[in-house]
C-alpha angles and dihedrals in degrees: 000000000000117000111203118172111242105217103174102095098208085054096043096057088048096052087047083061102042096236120145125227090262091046089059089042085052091048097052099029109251144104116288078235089055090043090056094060098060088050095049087051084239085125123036106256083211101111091040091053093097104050090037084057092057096045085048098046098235134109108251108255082060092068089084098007127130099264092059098043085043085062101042088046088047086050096044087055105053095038115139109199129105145181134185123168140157137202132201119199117199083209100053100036096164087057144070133204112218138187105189116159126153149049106304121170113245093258089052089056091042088054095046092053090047089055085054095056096048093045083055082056101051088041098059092041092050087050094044090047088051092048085048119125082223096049084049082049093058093039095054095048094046092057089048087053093054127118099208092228101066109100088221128046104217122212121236104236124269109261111263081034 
């Protein structure tokens, strides 16, 4: 099960309640499309306040109001959840992709960006050894080994392996 902190209070209300986005549409009288924008603050939820107060069971002043981003802030706090992912790309060697969301230590964090740079290590060995007379060596003898039936190609060894 993933947690992730809702921080949108309209959506959070909804979510609270169980309502999908078509329920509250129904509810006001609009399209579900129209309903996601409001959620998505692409339309100002101004002129619905008053009936989402009433389907939340709030006045509507309470909508946005300091107990509800207390609790979102209280909630973004204390969220446990973490990822933390790289990517190297053959093609962008001097690069890396990361997803890192959530609250890490420093020394987490110390020991992830460790991990980055050694992955830029690896990652430049692995690409001079494959730009090596002697990899190119390997490579050529095993195709001439080959039986042309055999699904993989396998290296010889390096030499001192």
């Amino acid at each position: 099960m993933r947690y992730e902190v809702e921080i949108n209070p309209i959506k959070r209300r909804r979510v609270s309640l169980g309502l999908s986005q078509k329920d509250m549409a129904n509810r006001l009288g609009i399209t579900q499309s129209q309903y996601s924008r409001v959620e998505k603050s692409k339309t100002d939820p101004e002129k619905y306040i008053d009936r989402l107060a009433v389907i939340f069971g709030c006045e509507p002043e309470e909508i946005f109001g300091q107990k509800i981003m207390n609790e979102i802030q209280r909630d973004f706090r204390n969220d446990p959840s973490k990822t933390q992912a790289m990517h190297f790309e053959e093609t962008k060697l001097d690069s890396v992709y990361l997803d890192v969301r959530g609250w890490f230590s420093k020394e987490q964090f110390n020991d992830f960006v460790s991990d980055v740079q050694n992955g830029f290590v690896q990652i430049k060995s692995w690409k001079e050894e494959q730009e090596s007379d002697e990899y190119k060596q390997r490579q050529a003898e095993a195709l001439a080994n080959w039986d042309g039936i055999s699904a993989a190609v396998e290296m010889p060894p390096k030499q001192g392996d």
